[in-house]
N, C-alpha and C positions, 0 to 999 in steps of 0.2 A: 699383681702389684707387689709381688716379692720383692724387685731388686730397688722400686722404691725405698721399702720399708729399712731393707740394708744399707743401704745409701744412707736415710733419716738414722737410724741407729749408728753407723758409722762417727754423724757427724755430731753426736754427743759427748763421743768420747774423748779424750786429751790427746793431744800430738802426739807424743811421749808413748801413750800407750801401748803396750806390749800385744795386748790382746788386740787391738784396733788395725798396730801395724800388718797380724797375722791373717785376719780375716784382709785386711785390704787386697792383702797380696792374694788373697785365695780366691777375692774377688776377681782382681786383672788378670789369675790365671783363668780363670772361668770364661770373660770375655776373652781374653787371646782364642782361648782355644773353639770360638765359635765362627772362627773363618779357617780356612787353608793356609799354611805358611811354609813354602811359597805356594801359589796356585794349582791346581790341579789340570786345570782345560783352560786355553786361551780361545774367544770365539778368530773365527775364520781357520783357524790350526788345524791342518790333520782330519779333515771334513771325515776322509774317507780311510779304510784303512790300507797303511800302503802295503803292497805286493811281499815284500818281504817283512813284514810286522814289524820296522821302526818308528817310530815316532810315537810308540803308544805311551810312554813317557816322558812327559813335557821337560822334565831336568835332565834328562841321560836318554836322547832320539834313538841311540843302538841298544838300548835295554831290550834285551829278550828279541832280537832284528835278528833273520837267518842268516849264515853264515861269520857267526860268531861262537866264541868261545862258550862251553858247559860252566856253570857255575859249580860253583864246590859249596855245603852246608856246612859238613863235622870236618876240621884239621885231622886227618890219622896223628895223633899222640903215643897212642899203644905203639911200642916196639913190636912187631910181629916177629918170631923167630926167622931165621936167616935160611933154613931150609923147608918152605912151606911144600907143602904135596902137590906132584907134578897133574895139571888141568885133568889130562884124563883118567890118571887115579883118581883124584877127586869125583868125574864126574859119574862113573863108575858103581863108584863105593854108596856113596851118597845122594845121589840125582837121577841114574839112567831109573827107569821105568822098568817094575819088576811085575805088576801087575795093571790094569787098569779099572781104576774103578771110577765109580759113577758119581758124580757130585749130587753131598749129600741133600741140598735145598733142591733138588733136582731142575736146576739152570741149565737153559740150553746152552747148544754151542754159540748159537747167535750172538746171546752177552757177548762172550769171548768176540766172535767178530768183529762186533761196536765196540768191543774194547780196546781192536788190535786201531780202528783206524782213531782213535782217540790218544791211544800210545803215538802212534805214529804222523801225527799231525803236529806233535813237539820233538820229537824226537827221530832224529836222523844222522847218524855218525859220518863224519867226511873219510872216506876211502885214503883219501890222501893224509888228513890228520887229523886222528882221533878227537884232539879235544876241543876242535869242531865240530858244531851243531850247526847243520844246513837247513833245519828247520825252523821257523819260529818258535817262541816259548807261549805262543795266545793260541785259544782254539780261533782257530783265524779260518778253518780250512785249507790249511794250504798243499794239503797231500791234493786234495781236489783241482784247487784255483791254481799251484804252484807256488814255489818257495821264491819268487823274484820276477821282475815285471816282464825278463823275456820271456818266463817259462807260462804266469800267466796269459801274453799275450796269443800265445799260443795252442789254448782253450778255448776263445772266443772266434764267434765268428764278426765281430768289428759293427754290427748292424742290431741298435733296439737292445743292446744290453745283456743279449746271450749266448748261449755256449754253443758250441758245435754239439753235434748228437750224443750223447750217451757219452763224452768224454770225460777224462779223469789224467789231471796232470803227472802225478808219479806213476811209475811205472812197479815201483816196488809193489804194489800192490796186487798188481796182475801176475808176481810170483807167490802169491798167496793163496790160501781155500777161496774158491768161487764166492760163497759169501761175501770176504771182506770189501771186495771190486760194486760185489751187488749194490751193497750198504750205500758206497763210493756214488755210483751211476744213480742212485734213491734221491741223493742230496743234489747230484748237479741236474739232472732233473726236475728238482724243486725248485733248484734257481732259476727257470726259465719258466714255469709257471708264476715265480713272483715277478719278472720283468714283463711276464705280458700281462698280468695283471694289473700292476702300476701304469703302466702304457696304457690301458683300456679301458679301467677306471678314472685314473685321471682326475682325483681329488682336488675341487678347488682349490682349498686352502692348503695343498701342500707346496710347500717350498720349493720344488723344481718344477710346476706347473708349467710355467712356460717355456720350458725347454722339452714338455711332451706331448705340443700341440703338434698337427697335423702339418699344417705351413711350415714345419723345421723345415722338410724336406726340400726344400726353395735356400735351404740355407746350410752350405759344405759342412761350414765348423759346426755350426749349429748340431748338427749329425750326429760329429765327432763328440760332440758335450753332450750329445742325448744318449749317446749311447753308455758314455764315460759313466753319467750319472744315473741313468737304469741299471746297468751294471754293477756299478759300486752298492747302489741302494739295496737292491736285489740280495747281493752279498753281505751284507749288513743282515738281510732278514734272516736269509738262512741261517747265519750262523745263531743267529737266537733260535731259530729250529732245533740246532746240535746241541744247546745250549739247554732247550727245556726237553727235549729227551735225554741226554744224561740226570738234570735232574729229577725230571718226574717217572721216567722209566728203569734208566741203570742206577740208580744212586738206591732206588727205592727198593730193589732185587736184591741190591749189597746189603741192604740194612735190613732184609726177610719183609718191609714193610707187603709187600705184595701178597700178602699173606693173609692179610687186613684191609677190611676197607677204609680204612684211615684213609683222608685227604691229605697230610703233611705231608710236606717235601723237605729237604734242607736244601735250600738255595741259599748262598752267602753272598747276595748282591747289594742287600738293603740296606738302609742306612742303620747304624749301631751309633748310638749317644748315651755312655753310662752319664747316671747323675754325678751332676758338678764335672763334667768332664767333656771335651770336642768330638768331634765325630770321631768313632774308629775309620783307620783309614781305609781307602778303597780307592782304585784308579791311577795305583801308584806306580805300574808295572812291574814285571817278573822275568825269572830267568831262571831254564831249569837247570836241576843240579845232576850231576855224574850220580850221586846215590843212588836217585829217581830213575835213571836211565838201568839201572842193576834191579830195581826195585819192581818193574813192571814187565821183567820177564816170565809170565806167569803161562810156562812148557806144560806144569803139570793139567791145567785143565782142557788143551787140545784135544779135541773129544778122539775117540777110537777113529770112526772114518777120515776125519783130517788127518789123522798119525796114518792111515796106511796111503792118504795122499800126497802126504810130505814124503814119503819113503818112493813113492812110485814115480815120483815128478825130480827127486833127485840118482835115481837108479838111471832115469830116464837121460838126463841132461850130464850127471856126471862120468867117471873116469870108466870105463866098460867091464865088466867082470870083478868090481869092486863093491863091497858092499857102504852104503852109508856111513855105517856104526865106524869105521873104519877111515874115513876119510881125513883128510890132511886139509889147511888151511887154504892151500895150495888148490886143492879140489874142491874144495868151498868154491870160490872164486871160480875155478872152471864153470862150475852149475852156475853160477849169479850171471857169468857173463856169456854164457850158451842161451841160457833163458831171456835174455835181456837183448841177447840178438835176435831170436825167434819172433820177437815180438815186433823187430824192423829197429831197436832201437842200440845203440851199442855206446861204446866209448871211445869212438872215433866217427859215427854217427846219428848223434842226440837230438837231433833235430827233426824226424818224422813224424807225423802226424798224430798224432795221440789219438783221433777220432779214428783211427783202423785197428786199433789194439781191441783183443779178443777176450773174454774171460773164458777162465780155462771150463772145458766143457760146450759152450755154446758158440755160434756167428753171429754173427750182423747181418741187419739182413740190406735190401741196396739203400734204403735211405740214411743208413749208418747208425742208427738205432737197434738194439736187441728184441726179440718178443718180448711183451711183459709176461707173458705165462711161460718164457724160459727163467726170468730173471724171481717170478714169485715162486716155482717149484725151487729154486733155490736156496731161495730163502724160508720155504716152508721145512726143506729137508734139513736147514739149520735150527729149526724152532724142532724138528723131531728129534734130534739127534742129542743127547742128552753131554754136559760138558765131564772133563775129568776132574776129579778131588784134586784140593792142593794137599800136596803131602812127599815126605821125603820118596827118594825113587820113586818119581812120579814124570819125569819128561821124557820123553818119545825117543829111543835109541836113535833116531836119526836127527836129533836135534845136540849128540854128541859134541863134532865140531864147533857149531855155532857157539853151545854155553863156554867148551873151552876156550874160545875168543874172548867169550866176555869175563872170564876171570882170568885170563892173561890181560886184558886190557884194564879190567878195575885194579891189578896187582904194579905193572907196571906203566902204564900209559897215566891212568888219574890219582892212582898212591890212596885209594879210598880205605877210608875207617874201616875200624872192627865192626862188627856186628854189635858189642855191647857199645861201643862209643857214639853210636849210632842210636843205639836205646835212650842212651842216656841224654843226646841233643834233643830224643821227642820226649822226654821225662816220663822215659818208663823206668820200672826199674833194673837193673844192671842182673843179667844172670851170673850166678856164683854156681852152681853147677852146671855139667851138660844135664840133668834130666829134667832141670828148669827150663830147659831151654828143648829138648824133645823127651818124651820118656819112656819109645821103642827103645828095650837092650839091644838089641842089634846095631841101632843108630849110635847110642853112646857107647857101647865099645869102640864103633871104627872109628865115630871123634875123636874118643878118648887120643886114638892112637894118632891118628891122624895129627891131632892139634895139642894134645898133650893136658892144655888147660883153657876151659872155658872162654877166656878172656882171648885167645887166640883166634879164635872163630871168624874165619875173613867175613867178611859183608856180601859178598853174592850167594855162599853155598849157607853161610846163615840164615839168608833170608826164604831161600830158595828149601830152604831142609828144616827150617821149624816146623816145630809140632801145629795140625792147623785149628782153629778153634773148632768148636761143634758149631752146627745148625742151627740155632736157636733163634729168640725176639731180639731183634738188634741187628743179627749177624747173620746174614744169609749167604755171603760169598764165601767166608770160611778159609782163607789163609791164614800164615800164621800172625801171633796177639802183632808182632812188631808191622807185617806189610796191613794189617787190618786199620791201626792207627796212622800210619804214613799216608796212605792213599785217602784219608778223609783229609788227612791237614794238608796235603797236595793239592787237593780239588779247591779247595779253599783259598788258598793264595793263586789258583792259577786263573778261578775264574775272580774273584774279589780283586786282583791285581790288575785285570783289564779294565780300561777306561769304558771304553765300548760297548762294554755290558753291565757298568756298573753306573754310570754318570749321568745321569738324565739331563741336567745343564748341557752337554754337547749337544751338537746341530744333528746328528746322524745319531746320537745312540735310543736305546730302548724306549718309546713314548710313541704314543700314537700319533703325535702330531707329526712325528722326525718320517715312520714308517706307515702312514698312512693309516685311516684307524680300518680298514679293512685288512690290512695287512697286519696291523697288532690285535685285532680281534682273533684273528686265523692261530696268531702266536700265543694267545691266551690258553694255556689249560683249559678245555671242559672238565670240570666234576660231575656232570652231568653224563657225560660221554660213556661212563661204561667199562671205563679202567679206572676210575678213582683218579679222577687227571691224567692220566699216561698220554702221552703224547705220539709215541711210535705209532700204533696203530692208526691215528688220524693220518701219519702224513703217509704209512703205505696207500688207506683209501684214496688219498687227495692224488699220489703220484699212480695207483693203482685203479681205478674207479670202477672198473669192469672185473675187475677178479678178486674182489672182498667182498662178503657182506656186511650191513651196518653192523651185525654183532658178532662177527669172526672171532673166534678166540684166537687165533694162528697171528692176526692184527695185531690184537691186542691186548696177547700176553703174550708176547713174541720170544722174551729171555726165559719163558719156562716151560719146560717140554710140555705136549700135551695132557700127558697124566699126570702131570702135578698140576698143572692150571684146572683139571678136570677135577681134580682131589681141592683146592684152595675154594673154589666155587661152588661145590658142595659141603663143605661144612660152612660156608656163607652161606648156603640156604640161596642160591641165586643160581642153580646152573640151568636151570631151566630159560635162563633169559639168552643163553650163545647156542 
């Protein structure tokens, strides 16, 4: 009875009145702001989401759609001197890899692999022009599904809403460590377990019931729209799949929670109503920025084994009697498109089959599917294999050329901020000296010289060459303070800015009614399960069933090597239960 009683009190006061007019106003700001202005989701709109992630912004359809422009955060302000250090001095001095050491929360390489196809699911530079992103900016999946409706069509096999065997639409991926492909093959996998699920369950009361009765088959189009719509639904589910393993498993490993049997998660989808105030927003779309793209190259924790397989697979593919450390941009490009042919696919023939593509190490076998007991020692050897520290000289001499790209590219191609201007857009504070900013002498001499002063400090070898935090409660990934803070307020606007994962009003997104409640059951955390909610391990057993146990630790603590999840579980006084 509050805004009665406001109202009643209101209307005692005199027209005139100063204080009456204030509160009035503070009233109709109140109700304004208890609807959307303009709308957020229109019904019939955007059922599904499209191939190339436009339309997930009802005012601006190209917001965050692949094949558009990087967004920009921080304007560069700072004059940068006029003779900045040439990429591979820089990279050299300050970034090759002098030692390798073990990260310290002891995080598999696995993280790293879900990290890379998480990076890489928004993130995709056009060949032809940088400040092109061929990617969407939503976790949409679409390294998997494809970045546009040819590439997805391409995936499917046209029939009940699923994919071809064991396929994976980018190919970038298959020049990657065996894991990341693994990861890749886990999810499209899942997809076809949720279409034949939906198909075989068959929920009364869901919404496309009638398009997945039995009798379609008496009906061409009918097919055509069952399949559309298993498909699309399907792809809806999973991506809430990708969606509560980053946050109940990687988000949890970032923040050391896993450490603890704390239930909390940070997921930013919910709705936020401060008092006297509208919804915070959500559902408004997104578009990633050129910083972001500097910001999540993170070379230094490539564990040991992947660094000698990045070296061995570009020895292999590149210029002959040349070593890596060594190579030219020129030679880059050789390896990308030696390896891109081997796989059948080129740049004069992009259109072969994705379903024959190999991950490196194992075959197909004739049904076009891999063994799952190739594809789990895979992914076990990623759970053994412990990641690298972030830390200055910390990336893999054979990742030389690459980083030089990418500070040729943030220097001249996107004109990106300093490293402090950059601080300063996420309100940290502004470093005034180098040993605020790392505090190895050795690092701040070669600054020193290098950049002369503080404030000079470009933004890739910045970010890339902070000092990284310790191991501690809170902070279990351990980059440095500035990528530590950017990657939680990233997470944040990327998934809180999709409709689709945020909106429960839309026909298709998160609610049991849209995704069936066997299918948003399956999507629900267990806290019961055994990892304190984590998710990953559920979906290896679901895609795995034959080669997990119910209480596998390799399942399900997959981001931490064995001896750390062996060490977190005995001082919980619980290892007895894996």
């Amino acid at each position: 009875m509050l805004l009665e009683q406001v109202v009643i009190m209101l209307s005692t006061l005199p027209p005139n009145s100063v204080i009456g007019t204030s509160l009035t106003n503070t009233l109709i700001r109140f109700l304004w702001a208890d609807l959307d202005h303009p709308p957020v989701a229109y019904v019939g709109a955007n059922r599904y989401r499209q191939a190339d992630g436009s339309g997930n912004s009802p005012w601006d359809v190209q917001l965050g759609a692949s094949h558009t422009a990087y967004a920009r955060s921080v304007p560069p302000m700072h004059p940068l001197p006029p003779n900045l250090p040439d990429p591979g001095t820089l990279f050299d001095a300050l970034l090759k890899r002098d030692e390798f050491v073990p990260h310290p929360s002891g995080i598999s390489s696995l993280l790293f692999n879900f990290a890379t196809t998480i990076i890489h699911s928004c993130f995709q530079t056009s060949l032809a022009d940088p400040n092109i992103n061929e990617a969407s900016s939503y976790l949409d999946l679409s390294i998997f599904y494809g970045n546009n409706q040819d590439e997805q069509n391409k995936v499917r096999t046209g029939k009940l809403g699923l994919m071809h065997p064991d396929v994976v639409s980018s190919s970038r991926l298959f020049l990657m460590p065996a894991a990341v492909t693994t990861l890749a093959v886990v999810f499209t996998r899942n997809h076809n377990l949720i279409a034949e699920k939906l198909l075989g369950i068959n929920e009364g009361d869901h919404p496309d019931v009638v398009k997945y009765k039995e009798d379609t088959e008496k009906d061409p189009k009918g097919l055509v729209q069952q399949d559309e719509d298993l498909f699309q639904t399907a792809r809806l589910v999973n991506c809430g799949w990708f969606l509560n393993v980053i946050f109940q498993d990687y988000i949890r490993a970032i923040l050391n929670i896993n450490r603890s049997n704390s239930l909390w998660s940070l997921v930013p989808t919910g709705v936020i109503r401060p008092p006297l105030q509208g919804p915070f927003p959500r559902g408004v779309g997104n578009a990633v920025a050129v910083e972001f793209n500097i910001l999540y190259r993170w070379h230094a924790a490539i564990s040991a084994q992947d660094e000698e397989w990045i070296e061995m697979e570009m020895k292999k593919w590149g210029p002959r009697g040349k070593q890596p450390v060594d190579y030219t941009e020129e030679d880059f490009f050789t390896v990308y498109f030696n390896m891109t042919k081997a796989l059948g696919e080129s740049q004069f023939s992009p259109l072969l089959l994705r379903e024959r593509w190999n991950i490196p190490g194992i075959k197909r076998k004739s049904d076009g599917y891999f063994e799952d007991r190739d594809l789990v020692n895979i992914l076990s050897a990623a759970t053994k294999n412990v990641a690298g520290a972030f830390k200055a000289r910390g990336s893999p001499a054979a990742m030389r050329i690459i980083d030089m790209m990418g500070i040729s590219a943030a220097r001249s191609t996107w004109g990106t901020c300093s490293l402090n201007e950059f601080r300063k857009f996420l309100g940290l504070e502004q470093f005034t000296q180098f040993k605020q900013w790392n505090s190895d002498p050795k690092i701040i001499d070669i600054a020193s010289q290098l950049y002369t002063h503080v404030d000079n400090i470009e933004l890739f070898p910045g970010l890339l060459a902070e000092e990284a935090k310790p191991s501690m409660p809170g902070s279990g990934l351990g980059p440095g303070y500035t990528v530590s803070r950017a990657i939680l307020s990233d997470a944040a606007a990327l998934v809180r800015g999709d409709r689709y994962l945020t909106l429960p009003r839309l026909s298709n997104s998160m609610n049991a009614n849209n995704f069936t409640v066997y299918q948003f059951e399956e999507l629900t955390p267990d806290l019961e399960g055994g990892s304190f909610g984590g998710v990953l391990g559920k979906l290896f057993m679901r895609v795995f069933p034959e080669q997990y146990s119910f209480n596998s630790a390799y399942a399900l603590f997959a981001f931490s090597t064995p001896a750390t999840t062996e060490d977190i579980l005995r001082k919980l006084g619980i290892k007895q239960q894996y």
